[in-house]
TORVEXZA-338724 format. One record per residue (C-alpha): x, y, z; residue in three letters; residue number from 1. Coordinates in steps of 0.001 Angstrom, whole numbers, plus 500000, padded with zeros to 6 digits. Layout:
N
<rec <X, Y, Z>, 'ALA', NUM>
...
END
This chain:
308
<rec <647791, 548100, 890545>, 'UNK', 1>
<rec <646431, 546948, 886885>, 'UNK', 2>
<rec <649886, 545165, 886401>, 'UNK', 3>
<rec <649191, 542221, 888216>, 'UNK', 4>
<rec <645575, 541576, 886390>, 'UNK', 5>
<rec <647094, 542097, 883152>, 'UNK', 6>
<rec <649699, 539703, 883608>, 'UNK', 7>
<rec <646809, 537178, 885181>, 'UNK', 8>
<rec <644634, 538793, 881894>, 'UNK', 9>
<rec <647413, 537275, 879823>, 'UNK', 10>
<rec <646371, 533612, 880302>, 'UNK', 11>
<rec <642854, 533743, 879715>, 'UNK', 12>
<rec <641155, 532495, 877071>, 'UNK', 13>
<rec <637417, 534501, 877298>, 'UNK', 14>
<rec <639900, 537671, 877640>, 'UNK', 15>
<rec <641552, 536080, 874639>, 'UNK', 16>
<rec <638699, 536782, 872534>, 'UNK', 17>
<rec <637325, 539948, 873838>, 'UNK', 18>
<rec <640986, 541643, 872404>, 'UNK', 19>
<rec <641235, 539482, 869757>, 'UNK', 20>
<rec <638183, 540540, 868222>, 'UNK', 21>
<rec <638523, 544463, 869294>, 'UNK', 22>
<rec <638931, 546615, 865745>, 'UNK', 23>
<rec <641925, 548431, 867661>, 'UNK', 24>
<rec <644025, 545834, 868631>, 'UNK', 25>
<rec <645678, 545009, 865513>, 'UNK', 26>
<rec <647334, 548357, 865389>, 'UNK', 27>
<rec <648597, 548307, 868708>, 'UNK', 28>
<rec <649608, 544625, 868056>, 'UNK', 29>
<rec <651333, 545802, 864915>, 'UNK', 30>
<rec <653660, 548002, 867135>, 'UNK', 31>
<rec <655056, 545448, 869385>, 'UNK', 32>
<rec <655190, 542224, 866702>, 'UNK', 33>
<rec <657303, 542143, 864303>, 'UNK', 34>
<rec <654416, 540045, 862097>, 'UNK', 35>
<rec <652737, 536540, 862675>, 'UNK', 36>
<rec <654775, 534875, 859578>, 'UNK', 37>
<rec <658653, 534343, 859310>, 'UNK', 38>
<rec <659066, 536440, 856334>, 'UNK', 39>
<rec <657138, 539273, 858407>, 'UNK', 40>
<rec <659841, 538612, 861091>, 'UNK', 41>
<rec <662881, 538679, 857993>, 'UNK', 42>
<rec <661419, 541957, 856578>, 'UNK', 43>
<rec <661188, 543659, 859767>, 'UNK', 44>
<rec <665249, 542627, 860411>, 'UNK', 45>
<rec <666255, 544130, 857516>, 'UNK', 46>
<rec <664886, 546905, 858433>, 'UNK', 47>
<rec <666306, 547390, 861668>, 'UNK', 48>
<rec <669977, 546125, 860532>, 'UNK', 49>
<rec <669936, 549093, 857840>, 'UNK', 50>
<rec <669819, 551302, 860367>, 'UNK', 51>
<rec <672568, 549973, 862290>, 'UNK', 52>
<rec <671102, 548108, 864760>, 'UNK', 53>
<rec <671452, 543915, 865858>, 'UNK', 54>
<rec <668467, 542175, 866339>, 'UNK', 55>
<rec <667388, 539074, 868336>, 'UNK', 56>
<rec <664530, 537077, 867325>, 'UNK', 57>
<rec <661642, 535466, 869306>, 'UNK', 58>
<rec <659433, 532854, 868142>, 'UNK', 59>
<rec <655900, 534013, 869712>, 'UNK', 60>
<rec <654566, 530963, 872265>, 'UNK', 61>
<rec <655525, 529381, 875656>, 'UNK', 62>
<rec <653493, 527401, 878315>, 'UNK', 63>
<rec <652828, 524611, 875437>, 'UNK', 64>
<rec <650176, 521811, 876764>, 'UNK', 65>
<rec <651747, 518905, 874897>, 'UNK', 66>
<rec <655189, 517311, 873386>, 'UNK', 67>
<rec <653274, 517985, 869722>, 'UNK', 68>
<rec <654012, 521701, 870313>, 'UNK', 69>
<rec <656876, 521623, 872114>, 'UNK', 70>
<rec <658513, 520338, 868644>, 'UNK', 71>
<rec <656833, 522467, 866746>, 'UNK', 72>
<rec <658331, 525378, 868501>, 'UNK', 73>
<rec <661615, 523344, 868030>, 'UNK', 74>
<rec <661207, 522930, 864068>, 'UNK', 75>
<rec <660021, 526875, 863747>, 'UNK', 76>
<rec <663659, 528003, 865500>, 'UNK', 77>
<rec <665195, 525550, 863057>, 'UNK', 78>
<rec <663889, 527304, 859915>, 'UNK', 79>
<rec <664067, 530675, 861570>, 'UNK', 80>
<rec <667530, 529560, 861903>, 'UNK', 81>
<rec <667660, 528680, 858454>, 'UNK', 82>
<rec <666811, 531909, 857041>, 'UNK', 83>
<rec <668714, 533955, 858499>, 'UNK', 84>
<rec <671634, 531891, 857242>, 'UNK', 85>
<rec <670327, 531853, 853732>, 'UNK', 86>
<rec <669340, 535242, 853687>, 'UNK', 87>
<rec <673074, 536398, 854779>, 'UNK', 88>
<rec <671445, 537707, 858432>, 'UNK', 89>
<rec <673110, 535870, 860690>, 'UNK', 90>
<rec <676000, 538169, 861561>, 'UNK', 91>
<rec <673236, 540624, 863017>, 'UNK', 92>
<rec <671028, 538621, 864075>, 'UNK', 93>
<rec <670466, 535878, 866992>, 'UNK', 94>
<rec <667497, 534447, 868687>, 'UNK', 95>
<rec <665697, 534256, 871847>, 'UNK', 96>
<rec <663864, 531296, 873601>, 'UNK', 97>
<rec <661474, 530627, 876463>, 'UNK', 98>
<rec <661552, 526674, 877541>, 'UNK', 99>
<rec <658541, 526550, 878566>, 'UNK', 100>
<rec <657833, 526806, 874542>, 'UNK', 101>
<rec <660531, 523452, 874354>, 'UNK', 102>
<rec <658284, 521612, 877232>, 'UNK', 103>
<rec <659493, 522712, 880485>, 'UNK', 104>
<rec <656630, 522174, 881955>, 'UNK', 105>
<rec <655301, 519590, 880879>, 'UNK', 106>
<rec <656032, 515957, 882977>, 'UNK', 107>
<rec <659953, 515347, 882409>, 'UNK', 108>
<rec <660147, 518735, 881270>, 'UNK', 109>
<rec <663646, 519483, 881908>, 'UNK', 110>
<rec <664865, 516709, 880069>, 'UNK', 111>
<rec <662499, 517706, 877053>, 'UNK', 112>
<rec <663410, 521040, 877001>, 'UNK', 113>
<rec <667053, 519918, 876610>, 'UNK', 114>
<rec <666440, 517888, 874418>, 'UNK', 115>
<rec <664052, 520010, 872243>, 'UNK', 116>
<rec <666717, 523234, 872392>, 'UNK', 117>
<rec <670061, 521300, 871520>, 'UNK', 118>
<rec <669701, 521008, 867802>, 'UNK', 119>
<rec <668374, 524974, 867812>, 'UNK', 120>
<rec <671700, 525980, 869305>, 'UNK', 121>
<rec <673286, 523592, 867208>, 'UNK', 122>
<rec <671730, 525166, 863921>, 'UNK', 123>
<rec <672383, 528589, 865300>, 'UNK', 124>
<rec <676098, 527822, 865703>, 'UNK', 125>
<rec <676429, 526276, 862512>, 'UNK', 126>
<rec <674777, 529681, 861020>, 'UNK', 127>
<rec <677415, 531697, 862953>, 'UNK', 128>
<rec <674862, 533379, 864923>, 'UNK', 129>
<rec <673762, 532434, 868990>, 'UNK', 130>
<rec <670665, 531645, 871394>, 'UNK', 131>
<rec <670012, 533339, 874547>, 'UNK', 132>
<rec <667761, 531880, 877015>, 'UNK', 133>
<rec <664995, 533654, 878180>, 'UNK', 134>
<rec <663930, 534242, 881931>, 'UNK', 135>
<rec <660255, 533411, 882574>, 'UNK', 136>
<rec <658756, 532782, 886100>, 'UNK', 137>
<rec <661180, 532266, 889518>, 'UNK', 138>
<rec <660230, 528236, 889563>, 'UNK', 139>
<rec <661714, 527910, 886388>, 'UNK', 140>
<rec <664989, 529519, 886929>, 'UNK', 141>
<rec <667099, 526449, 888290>, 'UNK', 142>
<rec <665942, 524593, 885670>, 'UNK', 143>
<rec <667250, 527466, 882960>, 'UNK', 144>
<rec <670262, 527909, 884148>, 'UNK', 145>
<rec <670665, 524143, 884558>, 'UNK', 146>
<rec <670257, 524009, 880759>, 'UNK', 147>
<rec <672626, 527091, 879932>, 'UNK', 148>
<rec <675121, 525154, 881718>, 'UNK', 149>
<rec <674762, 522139, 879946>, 'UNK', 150>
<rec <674839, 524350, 876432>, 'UNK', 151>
<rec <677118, 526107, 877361>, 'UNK', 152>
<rec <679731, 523304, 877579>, 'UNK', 153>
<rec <679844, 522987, 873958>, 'UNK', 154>
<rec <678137, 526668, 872998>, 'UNK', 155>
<rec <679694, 528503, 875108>, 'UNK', 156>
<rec <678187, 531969, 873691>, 'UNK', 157>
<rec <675241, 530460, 874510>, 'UNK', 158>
<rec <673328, 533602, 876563>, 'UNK', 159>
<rec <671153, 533981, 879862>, 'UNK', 160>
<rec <668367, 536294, 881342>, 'UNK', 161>
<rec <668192, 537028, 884765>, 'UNK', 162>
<rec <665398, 539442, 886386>, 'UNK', 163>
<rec <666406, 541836, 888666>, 'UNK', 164>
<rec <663335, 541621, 890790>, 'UNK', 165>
<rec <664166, 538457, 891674>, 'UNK', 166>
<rec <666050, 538480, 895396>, 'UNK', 167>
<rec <668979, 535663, 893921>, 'UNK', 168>
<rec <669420, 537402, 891219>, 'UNK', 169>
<rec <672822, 538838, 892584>, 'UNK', 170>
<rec <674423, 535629, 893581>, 'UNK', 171>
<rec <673630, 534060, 889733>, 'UNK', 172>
<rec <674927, 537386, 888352>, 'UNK', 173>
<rec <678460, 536628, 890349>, 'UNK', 174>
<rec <678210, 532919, 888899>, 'UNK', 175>
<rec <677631, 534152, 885299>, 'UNK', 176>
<rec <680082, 537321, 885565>, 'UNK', 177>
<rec <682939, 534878, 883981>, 'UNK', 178>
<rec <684913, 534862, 880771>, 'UNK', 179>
<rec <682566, 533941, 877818>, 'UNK', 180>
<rec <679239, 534557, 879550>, 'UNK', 181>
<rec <676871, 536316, 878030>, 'UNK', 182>
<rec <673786, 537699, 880256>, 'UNK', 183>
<rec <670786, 540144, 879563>, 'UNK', 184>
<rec <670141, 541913, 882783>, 'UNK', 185>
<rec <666291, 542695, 882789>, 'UNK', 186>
<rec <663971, 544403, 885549>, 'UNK', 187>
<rec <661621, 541251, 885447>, 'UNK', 188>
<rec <657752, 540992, 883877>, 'UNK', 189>
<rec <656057, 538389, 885971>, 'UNK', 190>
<rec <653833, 538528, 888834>, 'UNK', 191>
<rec <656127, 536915, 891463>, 'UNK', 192>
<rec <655207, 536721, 895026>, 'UNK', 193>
<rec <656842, 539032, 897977>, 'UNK', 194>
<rec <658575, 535457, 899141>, 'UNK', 195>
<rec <660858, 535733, 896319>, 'UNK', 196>
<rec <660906, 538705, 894491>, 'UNK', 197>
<rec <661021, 542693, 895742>, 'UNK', 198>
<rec <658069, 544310, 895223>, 'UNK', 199>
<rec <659010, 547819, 895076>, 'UNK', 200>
<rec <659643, 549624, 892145>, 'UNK', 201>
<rec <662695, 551298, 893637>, 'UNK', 202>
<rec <664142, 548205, 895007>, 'UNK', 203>
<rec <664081, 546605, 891534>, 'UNK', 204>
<rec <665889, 549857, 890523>, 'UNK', 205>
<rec <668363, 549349, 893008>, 'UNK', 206>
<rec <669035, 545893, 892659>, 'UNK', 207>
<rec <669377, 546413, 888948>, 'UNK', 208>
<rec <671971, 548771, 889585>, 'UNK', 209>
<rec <673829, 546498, 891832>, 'UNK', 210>
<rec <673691, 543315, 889640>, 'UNK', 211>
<rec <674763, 545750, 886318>, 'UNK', 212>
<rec <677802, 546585, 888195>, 'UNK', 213>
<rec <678599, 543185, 889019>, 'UNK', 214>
<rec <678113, 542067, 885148>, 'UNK', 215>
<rec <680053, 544732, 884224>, 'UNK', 216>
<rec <682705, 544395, 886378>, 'UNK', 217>
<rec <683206, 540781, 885485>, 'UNK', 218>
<rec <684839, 539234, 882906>, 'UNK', 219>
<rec <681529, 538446, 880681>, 'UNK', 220>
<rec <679627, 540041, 878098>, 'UNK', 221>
<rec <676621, 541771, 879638>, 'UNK', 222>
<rec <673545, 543133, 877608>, 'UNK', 223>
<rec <672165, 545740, 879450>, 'UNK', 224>
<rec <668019, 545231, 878786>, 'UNK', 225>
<rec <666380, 548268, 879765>, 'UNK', 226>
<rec <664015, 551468, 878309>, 'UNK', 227>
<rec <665029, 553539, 881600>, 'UNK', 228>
<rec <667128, 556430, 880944>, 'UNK', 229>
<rec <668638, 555945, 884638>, 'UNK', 230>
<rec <669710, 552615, 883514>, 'UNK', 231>
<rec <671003, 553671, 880329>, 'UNK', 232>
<rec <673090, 556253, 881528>, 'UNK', 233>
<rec <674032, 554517, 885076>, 'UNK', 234>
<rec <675341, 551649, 882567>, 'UNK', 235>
<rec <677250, 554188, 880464>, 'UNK', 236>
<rec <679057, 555698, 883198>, 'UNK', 237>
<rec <679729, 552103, 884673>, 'UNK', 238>
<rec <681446, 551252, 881304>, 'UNK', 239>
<rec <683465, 553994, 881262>, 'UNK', 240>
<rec <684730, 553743, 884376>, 'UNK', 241>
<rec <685691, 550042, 883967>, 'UNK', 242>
<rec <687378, 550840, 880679>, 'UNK', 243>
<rec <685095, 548641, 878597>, 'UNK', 244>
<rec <685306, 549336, 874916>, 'UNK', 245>
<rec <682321, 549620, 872966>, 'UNK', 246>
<rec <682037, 546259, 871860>, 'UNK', 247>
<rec <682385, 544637, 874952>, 'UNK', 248>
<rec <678457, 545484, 875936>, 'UNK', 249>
<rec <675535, 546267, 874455>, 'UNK', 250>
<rec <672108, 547790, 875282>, 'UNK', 251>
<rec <668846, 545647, 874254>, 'UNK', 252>
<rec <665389, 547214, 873939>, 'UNK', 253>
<rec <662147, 545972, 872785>, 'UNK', 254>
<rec <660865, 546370, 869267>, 'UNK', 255>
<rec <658649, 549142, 869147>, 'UNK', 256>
<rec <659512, 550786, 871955>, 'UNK', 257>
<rec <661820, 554360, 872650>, 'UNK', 258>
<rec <662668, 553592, 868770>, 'UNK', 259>
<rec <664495, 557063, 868650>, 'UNK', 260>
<rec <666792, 556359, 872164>, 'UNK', 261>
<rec <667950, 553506, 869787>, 'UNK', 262>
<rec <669020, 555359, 867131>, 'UNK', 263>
<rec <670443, 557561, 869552>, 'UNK', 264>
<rec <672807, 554752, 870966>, 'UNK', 265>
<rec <673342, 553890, 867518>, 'UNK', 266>
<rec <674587, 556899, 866993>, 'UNK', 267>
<rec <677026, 557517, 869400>, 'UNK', 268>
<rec <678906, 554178, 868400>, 'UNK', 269>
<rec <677091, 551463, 871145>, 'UNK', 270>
<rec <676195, 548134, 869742>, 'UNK', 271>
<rec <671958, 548022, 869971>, 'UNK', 272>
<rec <669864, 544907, 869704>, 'UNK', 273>
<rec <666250, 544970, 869528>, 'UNK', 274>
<rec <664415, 542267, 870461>, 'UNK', 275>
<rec <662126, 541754, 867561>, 'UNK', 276>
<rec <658942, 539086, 868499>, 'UNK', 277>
<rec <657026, 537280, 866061>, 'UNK', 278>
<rec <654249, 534612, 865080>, 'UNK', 279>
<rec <650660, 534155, 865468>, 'UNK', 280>
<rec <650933, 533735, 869269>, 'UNK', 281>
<rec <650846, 537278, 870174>, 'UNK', 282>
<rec <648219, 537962, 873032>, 'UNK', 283>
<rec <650091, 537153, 876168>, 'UNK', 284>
<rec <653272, 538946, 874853>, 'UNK', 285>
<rec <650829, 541434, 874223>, 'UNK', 286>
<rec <649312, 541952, 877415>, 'UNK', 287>
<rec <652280, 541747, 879228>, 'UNK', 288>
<rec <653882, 544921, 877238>, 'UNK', 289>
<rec <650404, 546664, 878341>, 'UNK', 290>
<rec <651003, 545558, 882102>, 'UNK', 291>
<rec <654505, 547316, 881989>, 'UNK', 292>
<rec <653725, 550525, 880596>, 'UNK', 293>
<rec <650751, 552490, 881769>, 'UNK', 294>
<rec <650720, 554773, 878673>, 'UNK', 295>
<rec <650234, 552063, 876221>, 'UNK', 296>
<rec <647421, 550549, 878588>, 'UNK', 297>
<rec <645491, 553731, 878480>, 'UNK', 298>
<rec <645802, 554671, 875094>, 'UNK', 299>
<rec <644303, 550762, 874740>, 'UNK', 300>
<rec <641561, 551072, 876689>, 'UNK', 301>
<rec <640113, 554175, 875670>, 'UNK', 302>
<rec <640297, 553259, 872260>, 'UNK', 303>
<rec <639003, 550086, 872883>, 'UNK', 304>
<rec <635955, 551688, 874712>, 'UNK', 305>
<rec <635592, 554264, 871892>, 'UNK', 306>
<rec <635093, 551685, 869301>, 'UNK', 307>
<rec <632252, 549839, 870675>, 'UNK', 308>
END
C-alpha cells in the first residue's frame, strides 16, 4: 500500500529535504549509488568487474525542466563514455539512459531526445561498448521505442526495457524478439493506472513469465532483469530447454542488492551485469528502491525515527 506514496514521495521537493537532511540516509544511499562523482562511479566498476561481473552505468537524473539540462545530461554520458574508454572498461561495461533526462518531455521532446542521445550512442560505439534505453512511465513508451528504432538502424546493439506490468508489453516483446535485439525484461517501478498496467502482483509474475519465454525463444539477446529467485530459475530452465549457450543471455540485478545471488550466477558460468547508478541526483532513484522492497523501507523508517 506504501508503494504508491513512495513513488508519488519521489517527486517532492519538501520530502526532498526531510531525507536529505536525515543523519541515516547517507548510509542507506551509499548502498544503492554507486557515488555522486564519475570517478565514484569508475571505482565502484572496477570493483565489480574483478569479481567477474559486467556492469551498466546510469547517470543519476530524468524529468529535466529545461533544454540547459537536457545537454548536460548529454555531455555527462559523453565523458562517462570517455572514461571508460580511457580507463580500458569498456569491454565490461555499457550504459543506461532514461529520455526523459535527454528532454522527452519537454515541448518537441521527441525530437530533442533524439537528438540529445545520438552522439552518446555514437561515443559508446566508438568505445566498443553499447546504450540501452531505459523504460520509464507507459506514455513514454511509443516514444522510446520510436527512438530505439531509429538507433538502432545504425547501432543496432543498441538495447530496450520493457516492463512487464505493462498489458502491451507482450506484443513489443514479439516485435523486439528478432536477430540483434537486445531487451531487459523488467517487472516495472512506476505507479501506472489499472487502464494500462496489471495491478496484481501475481499477474506481473505471470506476464513476466510469458514475455521471458517469448524473448527467449526469439532470435534476440534478452537480459533477464530480476532479484526473484522464481524468475531466476524459471529463466534458467527456459534456457536450457531452448539450447541457449551461456553467452547468449544474461541476468541483470541492481547494485546493492542480493550481492551474493550474483556471485552465485557468476559462479556457475552466467554472464551478470549490475546496474551500477550514480551522480548527485539520487533521491527519486532512492525512493523508488524503498517503494519496491518493504525490508529496506522499514529498516529506513525506524532508523529514521530513532535518530530524531
Amino acid at each position: 500500500m506504501l508503494g504508491p506514496v513512495l513513488l508519488a514521495a519521489s517527486r517532492s521537493a519538501a520530502i526532498r529535504r526531510i531525507v536529505s537532511a536525515a543523519p541515516v540516509t547517507r548510509p542507506m544511499v551509499d548502498r544503492f549509488v554507486a557515488g555522486e562523482r564519475l570517478a565514484e562511479s569508475l571505482g565502484a566498476v572496477r570493483s565489480l568487474t574483478a569479481r567477474g561481473l559486467d556492469v551498466t552505468l546510469d547517470h543519476l537524473g530524468e524529468d529535466v525542466t529545461d533544454r540547459s539540462e537536457a545537454l548536460r545530461s548529454r555531455d555527462a554520458y559523453l565523458a562517462l563514455t570517455e572514461a571508460l574508454a580511457t580507463e580500458g572498461l569498456a569491454g565490461h561495461a555499457e550504459m543506461s539512459v532514461k529520455l526523459s533526462a535527454f528532454g522527452q518531455a519537454l515541448p518537441g521532446g521527441h525530437d530533442l531526445a533524439l537528438a540529445n542521445v545520438t552522439p552518446v550512442v555514437e561515443a559508446a560505439a566508438a568505445a566498443g561498448t553499447t546504450v540501452t534505453l531505459d523504460m520509464e512511465d507507459h506514455t513514454t513508451v511509443d516514444s522510446t521505442l520510436a527512438i530505439l528504432g531509429e538507433l538502432r538502424t545504425r547501432f543496432p546493439q543498441t538495447g530496450a526495457v520493457l516492463q512487464s506490468y505493462l498489458f502491451r508489453t507482450e506484443d513489443d516483446c514479439r516485435a523486439l524478439a528478432g536477430e540483434g535485439s537486445r531487451v531487459r525484461l523488467v517487472k516495472g517501478a512506476y505507479d501506472e493506472p489499472a487502464s494500462v498496467a496489471f495491478q496484481d502482483k501475481r499477474e506481473v509474475d505471470r506476464s513476466y513469465v510469458r514475455c521471458l519465454k517469448i524473448l527467449m525463444a526469439g532470435e534476440g539477446y534478452p537480459m533477464i532483469g530480476s532479484h526473484d529467485p522464481r524468475m531466476v530459475a524459471i529463466a534458467q530452465d527456459l534456457a536450457h530447454r531452448l539450447g541457449r549457450k551461456l553467452d547468449e543471455y544474461e541476468f541483470q540485478m541492481l547494485y546493492g542488492i542480493r550481492v551474493a545471488e550474483q556471485d552465485r550466477l557468476v559462479a556457475e558460468g552466467h554472464r551478470m551485469r549490475v546496474y551500477v547508478p550514480y551522480g548527485t541526483d539520487w533521491y527519486g532513484y532512492f525512493m523508488r528502491r524503498l517503494a519496491e522492497r518493504p525490508a529496506n523501507l522499514t529498516f529506513f523508517l525506524r532508523s529514521l525515527v530513532g535518530r530524531r
